[in-house]
C-alpha atoms as a printed R data frame, in Angstrom:
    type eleno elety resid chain resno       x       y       z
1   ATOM     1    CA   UNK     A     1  21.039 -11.591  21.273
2   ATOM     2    CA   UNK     A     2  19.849  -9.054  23.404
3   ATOM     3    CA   UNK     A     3  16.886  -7.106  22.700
4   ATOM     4    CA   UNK     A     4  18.582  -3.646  23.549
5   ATOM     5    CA   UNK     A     5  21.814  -4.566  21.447
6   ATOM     6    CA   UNK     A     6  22.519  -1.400  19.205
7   ATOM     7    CA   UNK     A     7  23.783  -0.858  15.677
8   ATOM     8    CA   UNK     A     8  24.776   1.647  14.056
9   ATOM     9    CA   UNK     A     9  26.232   0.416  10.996
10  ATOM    10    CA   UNK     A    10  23.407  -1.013   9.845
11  ATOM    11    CA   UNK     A    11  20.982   2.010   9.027
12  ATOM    12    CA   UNK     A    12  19.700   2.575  12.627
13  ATOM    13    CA   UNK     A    13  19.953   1.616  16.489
14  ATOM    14    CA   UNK     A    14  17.442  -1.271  17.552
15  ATOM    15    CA   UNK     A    15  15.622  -0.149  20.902
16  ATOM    16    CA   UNK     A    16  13.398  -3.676  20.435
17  ATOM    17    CA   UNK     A    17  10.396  -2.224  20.874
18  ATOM    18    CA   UNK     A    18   8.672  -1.939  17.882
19  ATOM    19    CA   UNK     A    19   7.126   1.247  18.120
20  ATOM    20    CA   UNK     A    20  10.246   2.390  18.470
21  ATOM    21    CA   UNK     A    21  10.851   1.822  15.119
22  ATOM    22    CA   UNK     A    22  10.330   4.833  12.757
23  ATOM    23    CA   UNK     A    23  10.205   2.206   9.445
24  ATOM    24    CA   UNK     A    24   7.795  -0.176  11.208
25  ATOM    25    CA   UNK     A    25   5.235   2.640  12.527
26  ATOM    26    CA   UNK     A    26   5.462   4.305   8.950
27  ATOM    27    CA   UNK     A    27   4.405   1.239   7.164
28  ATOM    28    CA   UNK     A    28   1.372   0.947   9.793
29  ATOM    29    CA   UNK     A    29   0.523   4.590   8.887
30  ATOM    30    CA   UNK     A    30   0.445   4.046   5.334
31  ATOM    31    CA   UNK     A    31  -1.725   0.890   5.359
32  ATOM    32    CA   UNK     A    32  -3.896   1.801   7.743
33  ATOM    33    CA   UNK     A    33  -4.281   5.223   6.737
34  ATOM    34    CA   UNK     A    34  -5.289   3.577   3.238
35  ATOM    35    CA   UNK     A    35  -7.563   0.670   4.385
36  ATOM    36    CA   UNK     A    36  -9.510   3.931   6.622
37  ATOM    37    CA   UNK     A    37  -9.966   5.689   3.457
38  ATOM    38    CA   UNK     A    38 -11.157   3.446   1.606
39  ATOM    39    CA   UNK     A    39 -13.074   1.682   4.477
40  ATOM    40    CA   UNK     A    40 -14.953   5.289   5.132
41  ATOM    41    CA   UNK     A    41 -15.584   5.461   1.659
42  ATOM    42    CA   UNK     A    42 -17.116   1.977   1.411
43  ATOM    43    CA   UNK     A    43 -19.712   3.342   4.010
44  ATOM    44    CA   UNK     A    44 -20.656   6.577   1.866
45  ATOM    45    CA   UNK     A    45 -18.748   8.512   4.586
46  ATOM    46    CA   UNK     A    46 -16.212  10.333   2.263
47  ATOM    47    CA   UNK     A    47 -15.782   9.969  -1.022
48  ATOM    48    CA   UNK     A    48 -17.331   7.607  -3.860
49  ATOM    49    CA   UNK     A    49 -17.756   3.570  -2.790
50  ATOM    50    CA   UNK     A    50 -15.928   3.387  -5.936
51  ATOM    51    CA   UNK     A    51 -12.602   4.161  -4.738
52  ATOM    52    CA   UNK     A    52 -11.799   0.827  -3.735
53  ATOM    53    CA   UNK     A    53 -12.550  -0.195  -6.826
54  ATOM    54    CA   UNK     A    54 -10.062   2.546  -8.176
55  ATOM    55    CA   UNK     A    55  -7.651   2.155  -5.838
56  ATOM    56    CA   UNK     A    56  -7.235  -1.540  -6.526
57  ATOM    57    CA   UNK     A    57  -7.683  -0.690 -10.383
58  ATOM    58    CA   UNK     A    58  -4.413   1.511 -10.109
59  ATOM    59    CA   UNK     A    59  -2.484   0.169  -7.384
60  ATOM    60    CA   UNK     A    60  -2.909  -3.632  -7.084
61  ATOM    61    CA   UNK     A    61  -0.863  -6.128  -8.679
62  ATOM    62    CA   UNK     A    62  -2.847  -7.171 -12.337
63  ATOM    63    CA   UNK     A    63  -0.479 -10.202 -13.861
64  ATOM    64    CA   UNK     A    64  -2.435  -9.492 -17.212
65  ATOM    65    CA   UNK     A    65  -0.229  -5.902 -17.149
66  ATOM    66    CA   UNK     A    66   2.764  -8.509 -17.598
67  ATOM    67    CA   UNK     A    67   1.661  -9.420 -20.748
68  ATOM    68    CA   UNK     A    68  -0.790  -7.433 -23.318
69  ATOM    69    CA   UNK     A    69  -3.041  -5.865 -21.320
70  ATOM    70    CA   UNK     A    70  -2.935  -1.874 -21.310
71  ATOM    71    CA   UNK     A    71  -2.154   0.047 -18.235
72  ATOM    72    CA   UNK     A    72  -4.199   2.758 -16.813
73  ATOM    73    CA   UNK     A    73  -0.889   5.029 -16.945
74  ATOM    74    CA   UNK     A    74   2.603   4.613 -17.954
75  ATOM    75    CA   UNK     A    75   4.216   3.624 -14.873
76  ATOM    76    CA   UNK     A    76   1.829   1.153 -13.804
77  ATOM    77    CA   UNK     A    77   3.256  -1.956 -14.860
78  ATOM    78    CA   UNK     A    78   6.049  -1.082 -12.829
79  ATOM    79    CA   UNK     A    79   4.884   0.595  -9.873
80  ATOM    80    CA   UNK     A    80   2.326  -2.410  -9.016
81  ATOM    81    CA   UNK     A    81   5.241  -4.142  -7.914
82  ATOM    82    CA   UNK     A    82   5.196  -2.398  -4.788
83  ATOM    83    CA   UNK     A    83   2.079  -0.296  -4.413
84  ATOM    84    CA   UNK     A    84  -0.339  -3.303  -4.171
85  ATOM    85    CA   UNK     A    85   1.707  -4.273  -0.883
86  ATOM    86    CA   UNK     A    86  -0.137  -0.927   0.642
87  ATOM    87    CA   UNK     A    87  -3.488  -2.146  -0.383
88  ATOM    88    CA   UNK     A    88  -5.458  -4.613   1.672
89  ATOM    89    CA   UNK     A    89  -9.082  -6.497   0.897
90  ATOM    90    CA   UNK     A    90 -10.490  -5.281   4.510
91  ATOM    91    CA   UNK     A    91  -9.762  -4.917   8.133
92  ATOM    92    CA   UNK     A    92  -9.175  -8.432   9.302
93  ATOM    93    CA   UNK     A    93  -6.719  -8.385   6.400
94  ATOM    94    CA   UNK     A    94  -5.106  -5.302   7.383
95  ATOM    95    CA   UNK     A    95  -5.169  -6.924  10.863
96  ATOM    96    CA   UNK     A    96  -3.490 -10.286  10.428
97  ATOM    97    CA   UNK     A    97  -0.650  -8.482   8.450
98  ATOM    98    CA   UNK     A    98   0.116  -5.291  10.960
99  ATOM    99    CA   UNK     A    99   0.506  -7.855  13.794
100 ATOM   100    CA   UNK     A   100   2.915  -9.437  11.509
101 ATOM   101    CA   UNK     A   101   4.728  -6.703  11.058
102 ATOM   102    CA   UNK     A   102   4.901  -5.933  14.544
103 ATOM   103    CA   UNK     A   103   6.260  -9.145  15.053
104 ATOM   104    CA   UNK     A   104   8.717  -9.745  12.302
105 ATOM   105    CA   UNK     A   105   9.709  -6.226  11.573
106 ATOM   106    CA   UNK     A   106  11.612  -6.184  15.259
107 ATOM   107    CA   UNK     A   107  13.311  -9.136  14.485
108 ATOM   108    CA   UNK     A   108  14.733  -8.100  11.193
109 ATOM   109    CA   UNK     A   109  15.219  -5.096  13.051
110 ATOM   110    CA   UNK     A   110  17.497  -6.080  15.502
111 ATOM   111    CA   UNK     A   111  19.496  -7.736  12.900
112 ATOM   112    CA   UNK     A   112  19.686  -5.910  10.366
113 ATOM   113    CA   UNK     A   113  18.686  -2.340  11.244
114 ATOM   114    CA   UNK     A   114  16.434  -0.058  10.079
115 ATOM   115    CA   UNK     A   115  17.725   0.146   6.627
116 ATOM   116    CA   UNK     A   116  17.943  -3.396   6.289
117 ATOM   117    CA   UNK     A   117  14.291  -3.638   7.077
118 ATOM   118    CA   UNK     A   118  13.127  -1.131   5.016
119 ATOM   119    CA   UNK     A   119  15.398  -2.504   2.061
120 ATOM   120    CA   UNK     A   120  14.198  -6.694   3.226
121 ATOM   121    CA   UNK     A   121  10.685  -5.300   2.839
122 ATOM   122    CA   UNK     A   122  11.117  -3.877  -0.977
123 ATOM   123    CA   UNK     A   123  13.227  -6.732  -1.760
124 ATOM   124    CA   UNK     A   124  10.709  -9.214  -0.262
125 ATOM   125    CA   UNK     A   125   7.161  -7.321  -2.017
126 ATOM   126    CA   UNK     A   126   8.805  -7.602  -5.430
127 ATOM   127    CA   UNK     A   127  10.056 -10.608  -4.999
128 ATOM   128    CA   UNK     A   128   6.701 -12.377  -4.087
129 ATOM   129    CA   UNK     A   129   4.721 -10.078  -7.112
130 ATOM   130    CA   UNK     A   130   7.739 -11.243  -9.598
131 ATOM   131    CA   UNK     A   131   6.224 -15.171  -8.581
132 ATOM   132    CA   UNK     A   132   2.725 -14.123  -8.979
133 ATOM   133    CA   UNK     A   133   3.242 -12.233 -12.100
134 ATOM   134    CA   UNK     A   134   5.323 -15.692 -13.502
135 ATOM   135    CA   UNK     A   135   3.031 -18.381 -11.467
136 ATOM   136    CA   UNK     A   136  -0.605 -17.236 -11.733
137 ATOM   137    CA   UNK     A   137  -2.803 -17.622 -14.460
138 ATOM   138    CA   UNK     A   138  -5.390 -15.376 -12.602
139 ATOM   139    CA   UNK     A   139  -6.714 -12.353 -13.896
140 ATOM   140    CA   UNK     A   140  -7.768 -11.355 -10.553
141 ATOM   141    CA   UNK     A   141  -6.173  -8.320  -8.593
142 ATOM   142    CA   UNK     A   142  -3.387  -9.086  -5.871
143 ATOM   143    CA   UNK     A   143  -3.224  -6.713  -2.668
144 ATOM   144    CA   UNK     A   144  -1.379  -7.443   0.212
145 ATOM   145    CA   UNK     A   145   1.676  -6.826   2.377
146 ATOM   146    CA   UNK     A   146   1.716 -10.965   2.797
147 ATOM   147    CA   UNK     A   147   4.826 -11.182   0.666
148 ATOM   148    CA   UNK     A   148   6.331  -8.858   2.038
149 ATOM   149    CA   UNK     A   149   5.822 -10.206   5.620
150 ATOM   150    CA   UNK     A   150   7.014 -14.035   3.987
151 ATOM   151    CA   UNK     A   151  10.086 -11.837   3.227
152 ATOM   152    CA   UNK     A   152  11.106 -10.782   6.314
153 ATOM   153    CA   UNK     A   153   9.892 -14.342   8.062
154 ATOM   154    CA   UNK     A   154  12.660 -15.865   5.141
155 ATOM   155    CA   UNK     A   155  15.003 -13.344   6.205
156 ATOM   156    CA   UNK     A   156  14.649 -14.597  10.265
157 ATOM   157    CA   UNK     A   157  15.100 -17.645   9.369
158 ATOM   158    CA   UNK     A   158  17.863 -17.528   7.021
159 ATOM   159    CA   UNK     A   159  19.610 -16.200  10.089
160 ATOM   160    CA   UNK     A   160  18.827 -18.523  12.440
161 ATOM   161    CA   UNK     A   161  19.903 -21.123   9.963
162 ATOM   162    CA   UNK     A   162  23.181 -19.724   9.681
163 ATOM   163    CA   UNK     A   163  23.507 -19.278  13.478
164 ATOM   164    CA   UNK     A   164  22.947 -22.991  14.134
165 ATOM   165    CA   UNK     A   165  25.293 -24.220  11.286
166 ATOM   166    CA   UNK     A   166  27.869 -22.068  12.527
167 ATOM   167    CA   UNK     A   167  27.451 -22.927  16.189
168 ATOM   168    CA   UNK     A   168  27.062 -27.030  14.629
169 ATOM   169    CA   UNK     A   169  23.582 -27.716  15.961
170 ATOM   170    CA   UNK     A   170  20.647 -29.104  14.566
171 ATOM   171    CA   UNK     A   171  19.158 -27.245  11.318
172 ATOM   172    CA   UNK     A   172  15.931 -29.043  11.867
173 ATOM   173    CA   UNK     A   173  14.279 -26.202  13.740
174 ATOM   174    CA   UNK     A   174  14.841 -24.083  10.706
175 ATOM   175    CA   UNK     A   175  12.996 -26.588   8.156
176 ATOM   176    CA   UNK     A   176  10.449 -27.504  10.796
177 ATOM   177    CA   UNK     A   177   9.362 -23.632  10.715
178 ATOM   178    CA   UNK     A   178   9.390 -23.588   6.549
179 ATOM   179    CA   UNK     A   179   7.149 -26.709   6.771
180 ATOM   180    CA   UNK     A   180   4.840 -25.421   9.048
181 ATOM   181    CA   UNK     A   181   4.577 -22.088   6.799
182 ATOM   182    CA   UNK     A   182   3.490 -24.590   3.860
183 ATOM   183    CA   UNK     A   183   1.110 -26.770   5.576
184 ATOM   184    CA   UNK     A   184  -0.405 -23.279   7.026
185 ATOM   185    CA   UNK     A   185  -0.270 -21.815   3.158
186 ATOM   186    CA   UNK     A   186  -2.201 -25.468   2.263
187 ATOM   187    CA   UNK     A   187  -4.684 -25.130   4.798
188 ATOM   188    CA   UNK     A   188  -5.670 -21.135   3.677
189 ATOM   189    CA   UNK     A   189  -5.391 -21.703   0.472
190 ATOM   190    CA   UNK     A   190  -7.906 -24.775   1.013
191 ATOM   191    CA   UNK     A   191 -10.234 -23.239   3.521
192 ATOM   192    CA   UNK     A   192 -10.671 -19.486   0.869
193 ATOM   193    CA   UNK     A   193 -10.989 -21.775  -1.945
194 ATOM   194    CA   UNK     A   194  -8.273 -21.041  -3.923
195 ATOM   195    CA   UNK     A   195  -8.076 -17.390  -3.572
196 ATOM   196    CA   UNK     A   196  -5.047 -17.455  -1.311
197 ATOM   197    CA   UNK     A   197  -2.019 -15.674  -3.526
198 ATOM   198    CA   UNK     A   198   0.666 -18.631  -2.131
199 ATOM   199    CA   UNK     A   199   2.918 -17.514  -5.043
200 ATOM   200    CA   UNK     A   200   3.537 -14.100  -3.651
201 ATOM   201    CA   UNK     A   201   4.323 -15.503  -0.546
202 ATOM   202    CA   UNK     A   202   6.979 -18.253  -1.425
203 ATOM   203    CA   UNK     A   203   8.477 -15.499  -3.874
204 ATOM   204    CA   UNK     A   204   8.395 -13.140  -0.950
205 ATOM   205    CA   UNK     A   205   9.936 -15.532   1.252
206 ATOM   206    CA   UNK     A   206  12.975 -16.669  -0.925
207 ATOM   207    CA   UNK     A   207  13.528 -13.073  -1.879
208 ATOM   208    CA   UNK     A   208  14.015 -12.008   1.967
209 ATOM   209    CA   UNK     A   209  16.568 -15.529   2.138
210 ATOM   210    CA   UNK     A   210  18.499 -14.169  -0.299
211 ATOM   211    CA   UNK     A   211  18.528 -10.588   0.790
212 ATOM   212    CA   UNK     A   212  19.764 -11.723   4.237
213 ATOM   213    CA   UNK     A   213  22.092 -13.771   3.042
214 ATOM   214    CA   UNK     A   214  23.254 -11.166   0.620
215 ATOM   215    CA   UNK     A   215  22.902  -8.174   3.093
216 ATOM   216    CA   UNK     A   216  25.534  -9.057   5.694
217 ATOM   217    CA   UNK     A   217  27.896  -8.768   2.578
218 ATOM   218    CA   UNK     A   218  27.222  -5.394   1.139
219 ATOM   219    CA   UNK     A   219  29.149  -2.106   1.878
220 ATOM   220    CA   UNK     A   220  27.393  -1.187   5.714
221 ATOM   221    CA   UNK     A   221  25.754  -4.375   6.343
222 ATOM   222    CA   UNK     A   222  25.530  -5.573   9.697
223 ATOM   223    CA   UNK     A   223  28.278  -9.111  10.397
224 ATOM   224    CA   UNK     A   224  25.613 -10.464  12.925
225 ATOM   225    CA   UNK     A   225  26.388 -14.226  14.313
């Protein structure tokens, strides 16, 4: 598929460049603009050093929430599902995910749109803190746009599976690709001893399967293939 391909029935026109993209550069904004606060504030050069601590306290995913522990304010059991996807444990966090982004969010672009992005994203971040919430026994925060990200690299390859059973060539790419994302979840999970959330990211990346699978079918969704 070309790169410069546009559609316009699908929430947006895909240039292919990525900062192009008015839903890709937002989400950039957001978490960097975040991770610099609370970075600066870290340092003693705004702020408390506690607002990390506050931030995470309000925004991050707790699992505990899921069950009897008592939320800070009403809508926090709720909201966690997606705010904790802003929130990141540090630069090279931050870092590792906004390449990501770069990466995948043109892809899903080009496929789906803008809207179909932006709606794979949300999809994908609740579906990976929906697994944590049901998988983890932790009562340690979650933060992350990681699930998110898994979403959109299920989404990708949801489509290129389709393409190649459609065009009757070998799937085996496709699998390759999911076992390579497991070994690689194995080897982090491994090498930070444990604290590696792998349950947001396989919940992430079977919720942005789905979605793709389900988005070429809604009312507006792009018939790509």
């Amino acid at each position: 598929m070309r790169a410069d391909r546009q559609d316009q029935s699908s929430g947006g026109v895909s240039h292919g460049v990525p900062w192009r993209s008015p839903v890709i550069v937002a989400l950039i904004v957001v978490c960097c603009g975040i991770e610099l606060t609370l970075e600066a504030a870290d340092f003693g050069l705004i702020g408390s050093p506690l607002w990390r601590a506050l931030a995470y306290q309000n925004g991050a995913f707790w699992a505990g929430l899921l069950h009897n522990w008592r939320p800070n304010y009403a809508a926090q059991p709720w909201l966690m599902f997606f705010t904790y996807a802003f929130l990141h444990g540090g630069f090279g966090h931050l870092a590792g995910n906004m390449v990501t982004l770069v990466f995948l969010g043109d892809i899903v672009e080009r496929r789906a749109g803008r809207g179909g992005l932006a709606a794979l994203y949300a999809v994908s971040a609740l579906g990976g803190a929906l697994a944590f919430g049901l998988m983890t026994r932790s009562p340690a925060p979650m933060v992350g746009a990681s699930g998110a990200l898994f979403g959109l690299a299920g989404a990708w390859q949801y489509w290129e599976w389709r393409d190649r059973r459609r065009a009757g060539i070998s799937r085996w790419p496709v699998w390759r690709t999911v076992l390579a994302l497991v070994v690689l979840n194995a080897l982090l999970w491994y090498l930070m001893q444990g604290l590696l959330a792998w349950q947001t990211h396989l919940g992430g990346f079977v919720a942005g399967w789905i979605g793709a699978a389900a988005w070429r079918r809604l009312p507006g969704g792009r018939q790509a293939g």
